[in-house]
Backbone bond lengths (Angstrom), bond angles and torsions (degrees), N, CA, C in turn:
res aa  C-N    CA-C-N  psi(-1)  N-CA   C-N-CA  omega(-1)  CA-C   N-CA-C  phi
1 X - - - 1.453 - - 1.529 109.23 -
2 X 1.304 105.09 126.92 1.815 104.07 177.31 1.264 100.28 -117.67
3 X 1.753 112.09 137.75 1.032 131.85 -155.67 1.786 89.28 -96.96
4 X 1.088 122.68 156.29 1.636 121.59 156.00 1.989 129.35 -84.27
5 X 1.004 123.89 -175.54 1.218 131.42 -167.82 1.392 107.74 -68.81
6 X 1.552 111.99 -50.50 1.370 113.87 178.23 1.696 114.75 -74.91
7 X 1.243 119.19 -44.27 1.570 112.95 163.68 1.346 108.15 -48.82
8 X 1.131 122.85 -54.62 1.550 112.78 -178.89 1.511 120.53 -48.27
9 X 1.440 109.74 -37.30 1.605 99.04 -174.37 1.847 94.11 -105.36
10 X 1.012 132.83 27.71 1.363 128.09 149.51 1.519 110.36 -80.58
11 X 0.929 117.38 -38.35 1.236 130.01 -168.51 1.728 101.60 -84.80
12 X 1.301 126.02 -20.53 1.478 124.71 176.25 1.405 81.72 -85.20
13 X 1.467 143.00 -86.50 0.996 138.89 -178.11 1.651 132.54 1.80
14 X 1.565 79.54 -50.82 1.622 83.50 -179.95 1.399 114.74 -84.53
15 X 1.334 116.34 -25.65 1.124 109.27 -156.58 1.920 112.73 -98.21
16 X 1.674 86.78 -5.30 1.666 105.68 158.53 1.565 99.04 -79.59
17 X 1.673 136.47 -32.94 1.146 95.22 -174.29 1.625 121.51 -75.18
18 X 1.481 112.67 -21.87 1.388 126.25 -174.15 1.527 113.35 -58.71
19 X 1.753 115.42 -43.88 0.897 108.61 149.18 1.549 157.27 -52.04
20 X 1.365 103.74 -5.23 1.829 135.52 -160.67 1.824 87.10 -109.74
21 X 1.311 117.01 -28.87 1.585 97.65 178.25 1.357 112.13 -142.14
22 X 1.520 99.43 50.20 1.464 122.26 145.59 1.709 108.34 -93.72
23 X 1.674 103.60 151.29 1.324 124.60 -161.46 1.419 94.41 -111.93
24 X 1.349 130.00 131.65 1.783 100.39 -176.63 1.851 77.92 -113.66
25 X 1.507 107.15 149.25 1.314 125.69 149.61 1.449 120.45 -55.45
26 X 1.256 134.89 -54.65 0.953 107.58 177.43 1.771 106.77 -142.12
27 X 2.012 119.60 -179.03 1.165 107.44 171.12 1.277 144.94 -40.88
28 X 1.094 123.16 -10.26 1.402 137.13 -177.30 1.873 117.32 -106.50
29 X 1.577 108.36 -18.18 1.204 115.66 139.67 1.923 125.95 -92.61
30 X 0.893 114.67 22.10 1.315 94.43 -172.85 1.937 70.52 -129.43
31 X 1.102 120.24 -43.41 2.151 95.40 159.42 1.391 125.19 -27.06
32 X 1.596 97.67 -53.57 1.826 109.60 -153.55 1.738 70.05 -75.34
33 X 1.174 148.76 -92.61 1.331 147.03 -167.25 1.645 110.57 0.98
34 X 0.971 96.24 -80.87 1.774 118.22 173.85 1.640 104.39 -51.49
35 X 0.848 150.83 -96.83 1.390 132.62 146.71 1.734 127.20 28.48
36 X 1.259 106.78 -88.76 1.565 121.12 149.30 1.421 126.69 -32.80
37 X 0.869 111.50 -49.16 1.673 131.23 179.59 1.467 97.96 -61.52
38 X 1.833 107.43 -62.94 1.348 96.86 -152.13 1.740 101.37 -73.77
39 X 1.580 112.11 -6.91 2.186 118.40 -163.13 1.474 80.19 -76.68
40 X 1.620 138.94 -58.81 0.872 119.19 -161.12 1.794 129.47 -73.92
41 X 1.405 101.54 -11.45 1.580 113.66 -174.59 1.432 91.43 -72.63
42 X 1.637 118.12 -24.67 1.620 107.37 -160.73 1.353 101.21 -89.35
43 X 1.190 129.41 -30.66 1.519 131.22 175.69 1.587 121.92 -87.70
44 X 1.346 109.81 -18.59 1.022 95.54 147.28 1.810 132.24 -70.29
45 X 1.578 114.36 -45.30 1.522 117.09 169.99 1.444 109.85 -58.94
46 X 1.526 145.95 1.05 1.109 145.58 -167.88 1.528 86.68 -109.23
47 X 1.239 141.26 -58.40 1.522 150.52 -167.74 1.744 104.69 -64.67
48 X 1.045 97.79 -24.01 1.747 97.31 -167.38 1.737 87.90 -87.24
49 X 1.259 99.54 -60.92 1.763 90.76 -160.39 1.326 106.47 -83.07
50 X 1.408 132.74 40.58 2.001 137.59 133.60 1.399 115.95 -67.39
């Protein structure tokens, strides 16, 4: 099954928001957070401007 361009970045979308209201316990989760946040902001701006 192949997904399309816009399913694909719904699915970044979402899964940046899940990441946006995660709580991390401690410094080394609130990195991997920030991290995540910023992989998905980049693939999403890579998906938009195709």
């Amino acid at each position: 099954m192949t997904i399309t361009i816009e399913e694909h970045l719904k699915q970044l979308i979402n899964k940046k928001e899940e990441w946006q209201t995660y709580e991390p316990i401690n410094t080394a989760a609130e990195m991997m957070k920030d991290q995540k946040l910023q992989e998905y902001e980049r693939a999403i701006q890579r998906l938009q401007t195709q």
